[in-house]
C-alpha positions in Angstrom: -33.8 35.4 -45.5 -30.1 34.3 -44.2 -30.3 31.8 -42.1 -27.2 31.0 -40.2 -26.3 27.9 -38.7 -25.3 26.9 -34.9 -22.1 25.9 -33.9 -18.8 25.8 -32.4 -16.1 28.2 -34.1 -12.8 26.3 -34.5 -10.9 29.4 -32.2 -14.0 27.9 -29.0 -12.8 24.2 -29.9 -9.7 25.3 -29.6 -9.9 27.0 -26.3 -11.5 24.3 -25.1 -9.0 22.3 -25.5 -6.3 24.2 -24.4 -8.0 24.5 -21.1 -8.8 20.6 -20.7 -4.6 20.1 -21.4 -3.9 22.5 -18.5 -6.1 20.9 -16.2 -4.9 17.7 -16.7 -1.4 19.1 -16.9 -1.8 20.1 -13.5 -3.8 17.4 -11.5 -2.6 14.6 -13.7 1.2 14.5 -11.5 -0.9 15.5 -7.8 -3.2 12.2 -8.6 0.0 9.9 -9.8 2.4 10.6 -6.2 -1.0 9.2 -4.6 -1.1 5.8 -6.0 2.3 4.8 -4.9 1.2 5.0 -1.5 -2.2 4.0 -2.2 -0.8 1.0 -3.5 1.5 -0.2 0.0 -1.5 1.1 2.0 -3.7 -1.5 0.0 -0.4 -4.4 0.6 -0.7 -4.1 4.2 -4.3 -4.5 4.9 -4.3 -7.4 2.5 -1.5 -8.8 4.7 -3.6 -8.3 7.8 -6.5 -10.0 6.0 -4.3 -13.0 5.8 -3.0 -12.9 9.1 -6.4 -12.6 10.3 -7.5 -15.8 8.3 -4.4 -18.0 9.3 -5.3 -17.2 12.7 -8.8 -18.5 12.4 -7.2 -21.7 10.2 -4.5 -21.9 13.6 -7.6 -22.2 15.5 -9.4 -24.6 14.1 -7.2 -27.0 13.1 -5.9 -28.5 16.0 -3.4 -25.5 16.2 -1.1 -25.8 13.1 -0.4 -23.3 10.1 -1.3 -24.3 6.7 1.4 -25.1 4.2 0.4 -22.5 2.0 -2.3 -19.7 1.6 -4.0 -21.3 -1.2 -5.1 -24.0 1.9 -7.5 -20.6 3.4 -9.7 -21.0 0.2 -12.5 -21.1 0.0 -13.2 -21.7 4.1 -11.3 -18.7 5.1 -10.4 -16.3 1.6 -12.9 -16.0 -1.3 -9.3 -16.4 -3.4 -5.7 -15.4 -2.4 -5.1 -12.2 -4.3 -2.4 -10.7 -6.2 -0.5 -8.1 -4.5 -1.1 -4.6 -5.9 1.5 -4.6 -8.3 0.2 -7.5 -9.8 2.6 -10.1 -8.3 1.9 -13.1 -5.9 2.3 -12.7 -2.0 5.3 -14.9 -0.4 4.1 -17.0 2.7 7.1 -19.0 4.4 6.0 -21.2 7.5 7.5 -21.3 9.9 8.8 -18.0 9.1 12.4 -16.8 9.8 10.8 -13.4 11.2 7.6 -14.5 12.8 5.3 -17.8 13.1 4.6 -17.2 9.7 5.6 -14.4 7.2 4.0 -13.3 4.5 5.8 -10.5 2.1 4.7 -8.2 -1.2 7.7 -7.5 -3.2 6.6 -4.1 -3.8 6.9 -2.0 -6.9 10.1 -3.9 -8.4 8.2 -7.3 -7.7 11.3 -9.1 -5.9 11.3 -10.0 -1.9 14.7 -8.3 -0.2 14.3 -4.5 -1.3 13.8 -1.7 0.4 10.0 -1.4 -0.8 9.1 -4.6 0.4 5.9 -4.9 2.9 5.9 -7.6 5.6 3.8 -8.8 8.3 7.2 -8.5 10.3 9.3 -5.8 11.5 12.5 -5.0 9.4 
């Protein structure tokens, strides 16, 4: 008796294949123009979230800012995070803007561009 055995034909693996590279082809770019803003989205509530918490340290303590976010830990903030790019928020009090500001570089890290987000208007 032939017996033959079960498989995958190189031609199916190939096809296969060649499919999975088209659909990633084409969703890969759609999903990538999404984090960008995903990303400043993510900024600003973080900003709010400190806002919020250096209004509750304002309020308890005899109505004075603190010197620097780090102070909001761990009464306030679990831990000051990292903006999302990776790079450390800049707090300034008093602030030139505001009573405080607070500002994510963006995307090219640096505080002055035009991708900066800020708990002030600019």
């Amino acid at each position: 008796m032939l017996r033959r055995e079960r498989g995958f034909t190189l031609i199916e693996l190939l096809v296969v294949l060649v499919i999975l590279g088209l659909l990633i082809g084409l969703v890969a770019p759609r999903a990538m123009r999404r984090i960008g803003p995903a990303k400043m989205q993510a900024a600003r509530a973080q900003i709010a979230m400190f806002e919020q918490a250096l209004q509750h340290y304002y309020l308890e303590n005899n109505q004075v800012y603190p010197a620097s976010l780090d102070a909001l830990v761990p009464e306030y903030l679990e831990e000051v995070p990292l903006d999302p790019w990776g790079n450390p928020y800049v707090y300034r009090y008093p602030g030139s803007h505001k009573e405080f500001d607070i500002e994510s570089g963006g995307a090219d890290g640096s505080p002055g561009g035009d991708d900066d987000i800020t708990n002030y208007a600019r």
